[in-house]
N, C-alpha and C positions, 0 to 999 in steps of 0.2 A: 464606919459603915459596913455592910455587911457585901461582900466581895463575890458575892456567887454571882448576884445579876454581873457584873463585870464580866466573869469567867464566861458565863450563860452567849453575854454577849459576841466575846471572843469565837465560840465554838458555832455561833449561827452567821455571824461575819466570814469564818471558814467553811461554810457549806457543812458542819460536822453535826449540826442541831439543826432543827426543825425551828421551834419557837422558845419561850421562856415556859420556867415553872409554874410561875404563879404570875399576877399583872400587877407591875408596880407602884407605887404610891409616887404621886410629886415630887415629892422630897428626894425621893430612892432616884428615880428618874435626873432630880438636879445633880445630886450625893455622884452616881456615875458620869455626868458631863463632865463634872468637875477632874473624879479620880484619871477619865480617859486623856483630857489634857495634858493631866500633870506626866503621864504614863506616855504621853508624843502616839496615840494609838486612836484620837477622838476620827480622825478623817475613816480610819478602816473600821471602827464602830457605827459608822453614821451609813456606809455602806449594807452596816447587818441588818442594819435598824428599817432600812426600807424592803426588806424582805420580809417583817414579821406583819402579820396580823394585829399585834398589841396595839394599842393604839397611844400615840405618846402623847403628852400635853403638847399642844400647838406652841405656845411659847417657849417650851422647853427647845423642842425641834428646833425654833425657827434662830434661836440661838445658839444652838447645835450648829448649821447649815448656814452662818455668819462666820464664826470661826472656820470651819473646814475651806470655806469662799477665799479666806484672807490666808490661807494657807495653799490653798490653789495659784492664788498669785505671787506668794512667796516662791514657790518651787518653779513659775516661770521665770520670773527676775533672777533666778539660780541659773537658768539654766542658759540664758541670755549671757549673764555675767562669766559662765564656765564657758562660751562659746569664743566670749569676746576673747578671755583670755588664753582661751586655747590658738586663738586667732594670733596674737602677738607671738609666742612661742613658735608658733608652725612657721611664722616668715621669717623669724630669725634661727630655722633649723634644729627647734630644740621639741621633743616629745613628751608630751604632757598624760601621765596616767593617775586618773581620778580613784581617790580610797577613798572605803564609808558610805557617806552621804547618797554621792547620786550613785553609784556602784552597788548601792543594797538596795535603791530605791525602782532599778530593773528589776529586781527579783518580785517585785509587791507588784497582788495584781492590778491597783491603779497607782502609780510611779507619784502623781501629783498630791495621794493623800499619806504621803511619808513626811514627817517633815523634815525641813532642810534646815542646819546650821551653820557651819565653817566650810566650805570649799578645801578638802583635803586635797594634795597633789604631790604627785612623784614623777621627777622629772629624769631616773634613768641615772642619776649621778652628776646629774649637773645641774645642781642646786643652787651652788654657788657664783655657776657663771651667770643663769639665769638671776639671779640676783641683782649681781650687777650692771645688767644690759639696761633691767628696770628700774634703780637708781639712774643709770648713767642719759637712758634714752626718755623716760618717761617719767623720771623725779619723785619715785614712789618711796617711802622713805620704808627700812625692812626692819622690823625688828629682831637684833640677834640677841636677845637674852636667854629664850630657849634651848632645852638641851638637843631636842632632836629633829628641831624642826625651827626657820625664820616667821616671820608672820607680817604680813602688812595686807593694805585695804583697795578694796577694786571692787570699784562699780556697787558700793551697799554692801561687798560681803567682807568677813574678814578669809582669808587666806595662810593656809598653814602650807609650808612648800619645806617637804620632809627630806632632811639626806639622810636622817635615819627612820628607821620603822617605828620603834620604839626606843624609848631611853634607857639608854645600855650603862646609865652612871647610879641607878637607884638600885638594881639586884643585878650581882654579880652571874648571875644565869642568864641574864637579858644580852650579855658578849654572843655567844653560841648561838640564840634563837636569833638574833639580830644579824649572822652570816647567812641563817638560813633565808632569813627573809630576803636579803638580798639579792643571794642565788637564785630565789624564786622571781624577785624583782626586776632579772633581766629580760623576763620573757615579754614579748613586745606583739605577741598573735592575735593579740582580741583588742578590737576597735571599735567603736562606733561613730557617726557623725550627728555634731549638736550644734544645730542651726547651720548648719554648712560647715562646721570646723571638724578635723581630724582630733578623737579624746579616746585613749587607750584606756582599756581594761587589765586590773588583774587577774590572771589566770587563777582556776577554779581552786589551787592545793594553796596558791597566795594566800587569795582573798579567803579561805575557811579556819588559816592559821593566824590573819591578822586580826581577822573579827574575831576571833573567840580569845589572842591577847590582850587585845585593844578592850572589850567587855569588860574581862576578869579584872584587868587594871580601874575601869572603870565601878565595876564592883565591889572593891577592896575598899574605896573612898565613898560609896555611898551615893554615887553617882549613877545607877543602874537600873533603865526601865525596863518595861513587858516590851515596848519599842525595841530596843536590843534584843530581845530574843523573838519577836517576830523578823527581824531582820534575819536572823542566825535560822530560824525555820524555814522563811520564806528561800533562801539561798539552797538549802540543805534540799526543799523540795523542788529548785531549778536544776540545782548541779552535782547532784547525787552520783551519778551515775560519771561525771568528770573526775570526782574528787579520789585520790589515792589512799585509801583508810588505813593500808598499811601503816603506809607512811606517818599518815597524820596522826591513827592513835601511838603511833613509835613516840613521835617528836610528843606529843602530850605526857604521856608517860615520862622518859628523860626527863621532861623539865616543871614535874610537880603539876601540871593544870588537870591530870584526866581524873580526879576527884570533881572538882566543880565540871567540868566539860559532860560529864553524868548526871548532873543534879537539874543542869540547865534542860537537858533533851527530856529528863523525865517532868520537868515543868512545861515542856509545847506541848507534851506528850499528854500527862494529863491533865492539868490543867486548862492550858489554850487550845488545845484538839487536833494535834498534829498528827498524822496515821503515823503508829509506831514503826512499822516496817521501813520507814524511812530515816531510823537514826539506831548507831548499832548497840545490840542489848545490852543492859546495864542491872545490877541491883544498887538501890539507894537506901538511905535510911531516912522512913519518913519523917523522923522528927526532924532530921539535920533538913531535908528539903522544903520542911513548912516553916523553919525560919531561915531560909536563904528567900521563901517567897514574901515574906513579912517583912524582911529586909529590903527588897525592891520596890513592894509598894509602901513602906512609912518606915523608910532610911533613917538611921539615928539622926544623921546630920540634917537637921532642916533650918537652924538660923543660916543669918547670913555673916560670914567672914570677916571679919574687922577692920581695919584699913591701916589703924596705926600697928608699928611694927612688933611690940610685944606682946600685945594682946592677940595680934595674928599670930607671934609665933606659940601663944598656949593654946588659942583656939587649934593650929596643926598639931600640938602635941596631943590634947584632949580627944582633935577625932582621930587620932592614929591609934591612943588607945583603946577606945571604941569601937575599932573595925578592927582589930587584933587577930578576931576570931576567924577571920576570915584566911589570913594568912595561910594557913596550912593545906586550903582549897588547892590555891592557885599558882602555889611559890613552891621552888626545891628548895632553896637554900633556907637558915632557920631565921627569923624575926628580925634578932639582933643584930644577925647578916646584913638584914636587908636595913634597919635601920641605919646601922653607920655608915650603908653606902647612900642612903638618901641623904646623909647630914653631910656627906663629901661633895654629893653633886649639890646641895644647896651653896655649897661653900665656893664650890667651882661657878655656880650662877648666881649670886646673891640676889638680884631681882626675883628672882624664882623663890625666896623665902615667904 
């Protein structure tokens, strides 16, 4: 399909357009339902859409405004489920700080049209005991096959409860970033309360270094929406003025990401409609950024993963070689590097193959 009305729309959803170019056809009109879905972006589209004059197909709309409905109650049942569980943790003295999810979804100007998937949380370093308080007091059974995080089920969601930030067994540069994030991990100053419960924030230099890791890693695999970088813009336009750019473009630089970390702002920037003054200047090479954007919206990888175990493991070697190119964006160390530490930590977690 032709991706301008998408853009069009992005840019009238951010107050940055007026109306569209031209008035779309049905089909164009479903063609974008559809891309805005896949892109986790339809609820903040559906927002621009009642600002235009254009006038949409009623059916179109009315199934538009089903989905966003069903997604309005997904983000309460989130945030019930993060209340509950912040609720256990707070009486057994343990502090609870939310990554990702509901943490990018304050930065968006309606919270409810982000959508919500896993319940990320960082518990300060006590990851482990809280684990076991929850087997031991509540029989929740935790699954440790993961490398940098357990994961088990509460209340409809699943739960990723991190003692580390990122996986520090797949690229050996991920040691280093992974102290920093800690360091920054101890800061305990920003809170808010959800549903009556005590649920920590991270602080603004955290949360700018986790999300744009957390992305890139997400990017590398094929996994990577315009949602992600509305996230990364919507933050950028809340916390600009918190965030330590020293700092951050230091630490990007160091560790290989401030190539992609460029590509991505000059995509809010011209693409989605983000005011430039708000992300620092950069030159880009447009060929290289119009297929990092062609890569997010029609990702090589779109079957689905196999289940039996050799053909999973060629289906991972095939999309590793596939996203190859990407390597050099995001990563200091070189390929092969990072390959044989990915074939170590598989080897260290064999579930995880």
């Amino acid at each position: 399909m032709d991706t301008n009305l998408f853009f069009e729309l992005l840019q009238v959803a951010l107050g940055r357009r007026d109306g569209l170019s031209r008035v779309p056809s049905v089909r164009e009109w479903e063609a974008v339902e559809v891309l805005a879905e896949e892109q986790g972006v339809d609820g903040f589209l559906l927002s621009g859409i009642e600002l235009l004059t254009t006038q949409i197909p009623l059916e179109v709309k009315l199934q538009w405004i089903g989905g966003v409905m069903q997604m309005e109650a997904v983000h309460e049942d989130y945030l019930r489920s993060l209340a509950s569980l912040a609720g256990f943790y707070n009486e057994h003295g343990l502090k609870i700080m939310v990554v990702k999810g509901y943490a990018c979804a304050l930065d968006w100007p309606r919270p409810e049209h982000r959508p919500m998937g896993d319940i990320d949380i960082w518990l300060f370093g006590k990851q482990r005991i809280a684990d076991e308080v929850l087997e031991r007091e509540v029989g929740v059974e935790v699954d440790q096959s993961h490398h940098h995080h357990t994961v088990f089920e509460w209340q409809g969601f699943s739960v990723e409860n991190h003692y580390d930030f990122i996986n520090v067994h797949h690229h050996r540069s991920h040691v280093a970033l992974e102290r920093e994030l800690k360091r920054l991990g101890a800061d305990d100053s920003l809170s808010v309360e959800v549903h009556g419960e005590r649920v920590y924030l991270p602080s603004a230099n955290l949360h700018a270094l986790f999300l744009l890791r957390h992305g890139m890693l997400h990017f590398a695999f094929g996994e990577f929406t315009i949602r992600n970088l509305l996230d990364w813009g919507f933050f950028v336009r809340k916390h600009r003025d918190e965030v330590d750019w020293n700092w951050l473009l230091g630490v990007l630089e160091e560790h290989g990401m401030r190539p992609l970390f460029d590509l991505f702002n000059a995509i809010c920037v011209e693409d989605i409609g983000f005011d430039a003054s708000l992300f620092p200047p950069a030159e880009v090479d447009e060929r290289l950024k119009t297929r990092v954007l062609v890569e997010i919206l029609r990702p090589q990888r779109v079957e689905e993963m196999p289940s039996a175990f050799f053909p999973r493991l060629a289906f991972k070697w095939h999309r590793w070689r596939g996203n190859a190119w990407k390597h050099s964006l995001c990563y200091k160390e070189s390929l092969w590097s990072a390959f044989w530490s990915g074939v170590w930590g598989h080897l260290l977690k064999p579930r995880s193959i």
